[in-house]
Backbone as a chain_set.jsonl record, in Angstrom:
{"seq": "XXXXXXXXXXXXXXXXXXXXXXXXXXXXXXXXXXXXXXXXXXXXXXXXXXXXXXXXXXXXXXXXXXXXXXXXXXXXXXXXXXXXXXXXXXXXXXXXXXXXXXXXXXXXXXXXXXXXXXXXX", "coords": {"N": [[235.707, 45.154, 17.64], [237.649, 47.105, 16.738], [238.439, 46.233, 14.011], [235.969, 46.556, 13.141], [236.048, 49.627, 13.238], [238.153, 50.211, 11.394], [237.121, 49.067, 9.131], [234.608, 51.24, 8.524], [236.331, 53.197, 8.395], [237.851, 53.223, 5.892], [235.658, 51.82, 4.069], [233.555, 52.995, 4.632], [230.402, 53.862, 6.417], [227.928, 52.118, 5.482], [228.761, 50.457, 3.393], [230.354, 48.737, 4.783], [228.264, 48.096, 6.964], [227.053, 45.96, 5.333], [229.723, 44.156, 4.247], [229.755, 43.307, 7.128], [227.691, 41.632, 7.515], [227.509, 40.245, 5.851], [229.99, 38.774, 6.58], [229.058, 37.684, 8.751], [227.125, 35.639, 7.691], [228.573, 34.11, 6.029], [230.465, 32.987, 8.227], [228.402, 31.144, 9.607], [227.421, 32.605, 11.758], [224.954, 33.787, 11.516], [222.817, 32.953, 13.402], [223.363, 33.728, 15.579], [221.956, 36.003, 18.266], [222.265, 37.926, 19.437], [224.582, 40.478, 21.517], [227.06, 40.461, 23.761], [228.173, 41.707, 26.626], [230.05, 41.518, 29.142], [230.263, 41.896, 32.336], [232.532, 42.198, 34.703], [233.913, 43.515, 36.103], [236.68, 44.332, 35.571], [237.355, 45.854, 33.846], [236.967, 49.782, 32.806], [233.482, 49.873, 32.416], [231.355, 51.674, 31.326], [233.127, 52.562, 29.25], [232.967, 51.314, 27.672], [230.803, 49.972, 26.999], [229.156, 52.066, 25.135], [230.72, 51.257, 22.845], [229.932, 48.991, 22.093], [227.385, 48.57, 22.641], [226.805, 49.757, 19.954], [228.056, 48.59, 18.15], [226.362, 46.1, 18.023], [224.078, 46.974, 17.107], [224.762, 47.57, 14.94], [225.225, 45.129, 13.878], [222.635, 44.392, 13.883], [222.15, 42.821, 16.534], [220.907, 41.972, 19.57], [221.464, 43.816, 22.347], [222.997, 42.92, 25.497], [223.822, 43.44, 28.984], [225.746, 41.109, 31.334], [226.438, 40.075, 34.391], [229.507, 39.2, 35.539], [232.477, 36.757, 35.997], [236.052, 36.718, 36.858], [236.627, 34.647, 38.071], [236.726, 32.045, 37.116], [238.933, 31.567, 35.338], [241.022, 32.463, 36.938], [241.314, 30.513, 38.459], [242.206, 28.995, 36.331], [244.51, 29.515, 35.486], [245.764, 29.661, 37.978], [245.191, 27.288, 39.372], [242.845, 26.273, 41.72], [242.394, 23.069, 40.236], [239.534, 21.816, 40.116], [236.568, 20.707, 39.912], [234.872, 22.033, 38.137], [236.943, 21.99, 36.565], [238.338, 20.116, 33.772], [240.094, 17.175, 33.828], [242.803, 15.21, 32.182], [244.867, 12.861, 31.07], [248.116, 12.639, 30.016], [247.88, 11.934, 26.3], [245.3, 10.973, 26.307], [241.802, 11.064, 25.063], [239.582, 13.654, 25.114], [236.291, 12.953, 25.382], [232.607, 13.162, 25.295], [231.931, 11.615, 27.709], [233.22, 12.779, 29.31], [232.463, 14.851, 30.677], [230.402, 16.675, 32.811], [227.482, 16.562, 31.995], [223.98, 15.994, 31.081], [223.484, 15.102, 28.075], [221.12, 14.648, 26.814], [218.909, 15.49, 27.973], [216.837, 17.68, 27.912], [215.855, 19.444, 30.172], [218.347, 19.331, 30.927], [219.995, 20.738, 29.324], [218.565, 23.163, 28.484], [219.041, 24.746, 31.013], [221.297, 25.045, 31.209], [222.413, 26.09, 28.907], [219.783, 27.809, 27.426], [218.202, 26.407, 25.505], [216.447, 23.935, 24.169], [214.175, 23.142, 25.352], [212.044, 21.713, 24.149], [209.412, 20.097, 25.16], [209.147, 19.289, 28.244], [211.254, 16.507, 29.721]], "CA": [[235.258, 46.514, 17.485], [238.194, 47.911, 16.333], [238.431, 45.76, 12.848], [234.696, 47.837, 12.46], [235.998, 50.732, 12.736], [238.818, 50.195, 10.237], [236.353, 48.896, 7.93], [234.173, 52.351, 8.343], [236.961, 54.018, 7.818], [238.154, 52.369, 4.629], [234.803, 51.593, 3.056], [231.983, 54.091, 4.756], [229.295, 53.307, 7.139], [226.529, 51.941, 5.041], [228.929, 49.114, 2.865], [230.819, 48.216, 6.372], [227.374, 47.046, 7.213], [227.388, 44.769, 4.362], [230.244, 43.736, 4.517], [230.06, 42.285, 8.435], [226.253, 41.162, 7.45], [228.179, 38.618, 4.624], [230.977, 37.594, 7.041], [228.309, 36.568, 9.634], [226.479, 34.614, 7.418], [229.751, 33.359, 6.218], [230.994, 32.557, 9.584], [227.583, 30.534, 9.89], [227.251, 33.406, 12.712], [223.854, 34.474, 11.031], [221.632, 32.699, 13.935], [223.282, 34.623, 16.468], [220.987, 36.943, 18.338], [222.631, 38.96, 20.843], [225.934, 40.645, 21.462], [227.192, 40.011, 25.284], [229.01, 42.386, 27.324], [230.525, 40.565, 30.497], [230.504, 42.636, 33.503], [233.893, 41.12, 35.502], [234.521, 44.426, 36.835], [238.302, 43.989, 35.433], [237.631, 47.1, 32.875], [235.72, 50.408, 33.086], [231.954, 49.136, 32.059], [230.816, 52.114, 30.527], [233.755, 52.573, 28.68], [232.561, 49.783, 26.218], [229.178, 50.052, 26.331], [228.88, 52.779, 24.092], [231.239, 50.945, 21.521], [229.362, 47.525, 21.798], [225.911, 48.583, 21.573], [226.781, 50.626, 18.348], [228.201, 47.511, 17.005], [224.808, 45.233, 17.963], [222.895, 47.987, 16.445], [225.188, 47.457, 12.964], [224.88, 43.629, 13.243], [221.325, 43.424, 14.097], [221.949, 41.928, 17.324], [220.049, 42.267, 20.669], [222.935, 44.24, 23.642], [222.83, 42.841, 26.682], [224.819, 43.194, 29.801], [225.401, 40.239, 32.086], [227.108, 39.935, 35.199], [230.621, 37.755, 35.466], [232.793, 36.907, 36.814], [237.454, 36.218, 36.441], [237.115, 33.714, 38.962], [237.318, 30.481, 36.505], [240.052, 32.369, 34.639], [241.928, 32.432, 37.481], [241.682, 29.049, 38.624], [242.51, 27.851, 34.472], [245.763, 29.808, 35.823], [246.58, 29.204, 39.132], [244.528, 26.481, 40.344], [242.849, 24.789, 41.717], [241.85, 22.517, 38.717], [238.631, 21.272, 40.986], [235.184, 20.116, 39.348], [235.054, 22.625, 37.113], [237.724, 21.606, 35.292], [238.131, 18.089, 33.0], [241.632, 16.799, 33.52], [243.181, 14.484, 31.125], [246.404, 12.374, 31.438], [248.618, 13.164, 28.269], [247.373, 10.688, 25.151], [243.739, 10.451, 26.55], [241.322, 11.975, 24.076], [238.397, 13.657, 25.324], [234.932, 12.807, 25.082], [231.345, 13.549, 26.047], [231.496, 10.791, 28.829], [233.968, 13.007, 30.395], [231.423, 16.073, 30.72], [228.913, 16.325, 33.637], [226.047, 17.364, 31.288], [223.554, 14.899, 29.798], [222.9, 15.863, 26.553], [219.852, 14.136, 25.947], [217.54, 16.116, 28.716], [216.018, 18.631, 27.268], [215.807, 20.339, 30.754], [219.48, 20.34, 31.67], [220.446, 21.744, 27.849], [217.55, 24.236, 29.031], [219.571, 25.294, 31.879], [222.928, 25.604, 31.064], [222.301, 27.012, 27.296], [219.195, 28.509, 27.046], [217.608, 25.643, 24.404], [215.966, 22.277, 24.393], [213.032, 22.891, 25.794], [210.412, 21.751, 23.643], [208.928, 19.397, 25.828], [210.148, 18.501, 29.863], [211.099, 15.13, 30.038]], "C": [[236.25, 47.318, 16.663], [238.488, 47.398, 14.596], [236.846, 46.55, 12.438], [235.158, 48.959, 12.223], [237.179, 51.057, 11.519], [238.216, 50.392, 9.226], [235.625, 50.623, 7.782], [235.003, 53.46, 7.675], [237.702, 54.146, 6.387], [236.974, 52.682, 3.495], [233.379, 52.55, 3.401], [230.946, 53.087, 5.771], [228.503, 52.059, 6.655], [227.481, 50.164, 3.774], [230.122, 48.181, 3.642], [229.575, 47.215, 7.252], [227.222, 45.703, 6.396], [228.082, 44.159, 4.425], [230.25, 42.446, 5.803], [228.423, 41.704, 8.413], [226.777, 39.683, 6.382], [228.894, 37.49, 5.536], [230.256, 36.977, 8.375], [227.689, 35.497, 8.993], [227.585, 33.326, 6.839], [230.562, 31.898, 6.843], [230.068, 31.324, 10.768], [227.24, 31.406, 11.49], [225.609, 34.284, 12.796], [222.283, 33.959, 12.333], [222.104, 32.975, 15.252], [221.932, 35.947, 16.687], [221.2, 38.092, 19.282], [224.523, 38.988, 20.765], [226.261, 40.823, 22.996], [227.937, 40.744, 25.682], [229.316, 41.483, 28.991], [231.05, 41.751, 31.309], [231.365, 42.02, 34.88], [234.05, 42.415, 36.004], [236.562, 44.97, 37.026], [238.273, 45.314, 34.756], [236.611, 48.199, 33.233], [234.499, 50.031, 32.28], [231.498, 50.588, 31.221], [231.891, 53.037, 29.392], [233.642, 51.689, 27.326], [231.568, 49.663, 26.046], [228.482, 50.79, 25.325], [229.36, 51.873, 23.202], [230.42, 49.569, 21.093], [227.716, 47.482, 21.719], [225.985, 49.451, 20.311], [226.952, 49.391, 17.628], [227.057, 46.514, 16.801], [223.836, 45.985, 17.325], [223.692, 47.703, 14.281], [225.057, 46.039, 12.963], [223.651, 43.655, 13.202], [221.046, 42.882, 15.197], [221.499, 42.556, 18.783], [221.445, 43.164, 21.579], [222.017, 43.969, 25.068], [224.456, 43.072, 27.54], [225.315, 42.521, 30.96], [226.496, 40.215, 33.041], [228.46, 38.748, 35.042], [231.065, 37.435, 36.562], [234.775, 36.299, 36.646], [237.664, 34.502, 37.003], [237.529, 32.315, 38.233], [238.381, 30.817, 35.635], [241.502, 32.061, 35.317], [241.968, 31.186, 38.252], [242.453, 27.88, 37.658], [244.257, 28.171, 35.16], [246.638, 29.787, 36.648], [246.334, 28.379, 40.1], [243.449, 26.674, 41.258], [242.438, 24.095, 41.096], [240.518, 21.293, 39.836], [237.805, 20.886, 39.74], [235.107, 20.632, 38.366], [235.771, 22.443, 35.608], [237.794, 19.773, 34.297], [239.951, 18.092, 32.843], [241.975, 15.88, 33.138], [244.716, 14.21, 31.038], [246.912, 12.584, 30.256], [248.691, 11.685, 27.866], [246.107, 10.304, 25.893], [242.853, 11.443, 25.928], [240.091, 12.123, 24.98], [237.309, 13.681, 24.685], [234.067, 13.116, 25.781], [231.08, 12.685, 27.429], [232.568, 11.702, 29.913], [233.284, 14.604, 31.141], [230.557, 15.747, 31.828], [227.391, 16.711, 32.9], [224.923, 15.871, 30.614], [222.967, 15.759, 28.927], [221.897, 15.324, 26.001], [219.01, 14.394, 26.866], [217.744, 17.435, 28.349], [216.252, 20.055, 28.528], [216.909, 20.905, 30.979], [220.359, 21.399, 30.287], [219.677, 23.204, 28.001], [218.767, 25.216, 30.21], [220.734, 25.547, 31.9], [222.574, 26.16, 29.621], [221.212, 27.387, 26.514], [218.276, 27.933, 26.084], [217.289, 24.409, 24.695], [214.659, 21.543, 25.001], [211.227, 22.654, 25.401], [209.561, 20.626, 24.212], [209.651, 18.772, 27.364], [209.78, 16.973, 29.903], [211.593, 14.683, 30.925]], "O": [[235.797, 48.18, 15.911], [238.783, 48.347, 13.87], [236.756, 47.095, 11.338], [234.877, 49.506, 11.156], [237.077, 52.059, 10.811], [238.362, 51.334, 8.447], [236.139, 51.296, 6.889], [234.68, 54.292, 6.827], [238.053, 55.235, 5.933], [237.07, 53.381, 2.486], [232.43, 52.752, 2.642], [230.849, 51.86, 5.77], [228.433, 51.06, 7.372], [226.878, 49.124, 3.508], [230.649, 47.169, 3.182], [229.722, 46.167, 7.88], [227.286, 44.573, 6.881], [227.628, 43.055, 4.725], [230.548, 41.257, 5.694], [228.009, 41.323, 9.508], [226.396, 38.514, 6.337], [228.782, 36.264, 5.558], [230.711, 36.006, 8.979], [227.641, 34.418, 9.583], [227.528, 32.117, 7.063], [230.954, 30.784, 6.494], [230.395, 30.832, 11.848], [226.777, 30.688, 12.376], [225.189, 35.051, 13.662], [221.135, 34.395, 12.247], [221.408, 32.553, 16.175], [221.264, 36.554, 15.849], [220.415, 38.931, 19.721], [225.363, 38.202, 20.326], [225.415, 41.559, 23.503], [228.931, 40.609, 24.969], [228.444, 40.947, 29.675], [232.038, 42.427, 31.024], [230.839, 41.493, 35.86], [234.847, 42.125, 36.897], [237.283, 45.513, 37.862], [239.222, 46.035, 35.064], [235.57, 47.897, 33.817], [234.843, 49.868, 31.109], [231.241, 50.238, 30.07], [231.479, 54.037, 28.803], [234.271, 51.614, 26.27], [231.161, 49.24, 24.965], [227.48, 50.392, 24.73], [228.436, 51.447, 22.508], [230.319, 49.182, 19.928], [226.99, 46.736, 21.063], [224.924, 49.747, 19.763], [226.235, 49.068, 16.681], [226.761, 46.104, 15.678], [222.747, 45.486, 17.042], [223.277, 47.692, 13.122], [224.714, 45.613, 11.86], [223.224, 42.851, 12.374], [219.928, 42.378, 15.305], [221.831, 43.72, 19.013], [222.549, 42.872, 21.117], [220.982, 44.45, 25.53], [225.613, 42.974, 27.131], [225.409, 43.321, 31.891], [227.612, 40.338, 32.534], [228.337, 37.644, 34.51], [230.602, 37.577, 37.693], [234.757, 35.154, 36.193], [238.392, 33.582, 36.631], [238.443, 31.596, 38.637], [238.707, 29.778, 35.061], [242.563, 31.675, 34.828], [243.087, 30.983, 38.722], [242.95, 26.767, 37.832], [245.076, 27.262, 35.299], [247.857, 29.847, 36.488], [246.803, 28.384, 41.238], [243.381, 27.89, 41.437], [241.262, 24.424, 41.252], [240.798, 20.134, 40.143], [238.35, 20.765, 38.643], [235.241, 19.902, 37.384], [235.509, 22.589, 34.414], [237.256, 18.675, 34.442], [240.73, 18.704, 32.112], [241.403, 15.038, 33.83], [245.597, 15.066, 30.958], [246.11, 12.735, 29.334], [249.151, 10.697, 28.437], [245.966, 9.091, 26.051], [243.052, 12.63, 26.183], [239.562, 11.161, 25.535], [237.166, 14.261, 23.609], [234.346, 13.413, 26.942], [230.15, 12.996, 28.174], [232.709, 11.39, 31.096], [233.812, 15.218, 32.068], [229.987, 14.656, 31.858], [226.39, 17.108, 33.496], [225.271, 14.998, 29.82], [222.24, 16.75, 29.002], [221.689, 15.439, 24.793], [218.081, 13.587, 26.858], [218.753, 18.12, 28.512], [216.615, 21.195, 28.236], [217.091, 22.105, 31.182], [221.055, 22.41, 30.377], [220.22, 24.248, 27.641], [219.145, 26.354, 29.929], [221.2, 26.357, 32.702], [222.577, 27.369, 29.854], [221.276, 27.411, 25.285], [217.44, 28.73, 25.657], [217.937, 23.806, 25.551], [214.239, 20.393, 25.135], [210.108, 22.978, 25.801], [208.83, 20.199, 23.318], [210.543, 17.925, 27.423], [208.708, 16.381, 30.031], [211.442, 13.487, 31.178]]}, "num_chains": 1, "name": "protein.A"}
């Protein structure tokens, strides 16, 4: 947010849009569709909501506001490295076999990320 408002202030409203309309497509960021506010209750909430639906309104992108939550934050930091996490002995490279996800059902790609569902198999 605050690299926008530089830019506005620099180059003007109207070629600030341009600008961050190039470096999404750029950034291969162009099939984004939404800009996410995370409601963790760590910051004031409507303290940012003004600034982050102004900016989804200059990308183009949908504003939502979705509930969170620190708690896996604070486990990355103070434990307990349970299920959640993928732990890895040093010199073991990770891979997809070390993931609980299968990536070739449609439904569970559906359910954790919102895509894949063009037919339930």
């Amino acid at each position: 947010m605050k690299e926008y408002e530089k830019c506005v202030s620099r180059y003007g409203e109207e070629k600030t849009g341009r600008i961050f309309k190039i470096m999404l497509e750029h950034y291969k960021l162009e099939h984004y569709k939404r800009l996410v506010l995370i409601d963790t209750g760590a910051y004031p909430l409507n303290d940012c909501v003004e600034r982050s639906s102004f900016l989804a309104v200059q990308l183009g992108l949908e504003h939502q506001i979705v509930p969170g939550s620190l708690e896996l934050l604070k486990k990355l930091l103070t434990g307990p490295w349970d299920d959640d996490f993928i732990v890895l002995p040093p010199g073991k490279k990770l891979s997809l076999d070390n993931f609980r996800v299968d990536i070739t059902s449609s439904l569970s790609n559906f359910a954790l990320f919102g895509f894949g569902m063009g037919g339930i198999e």
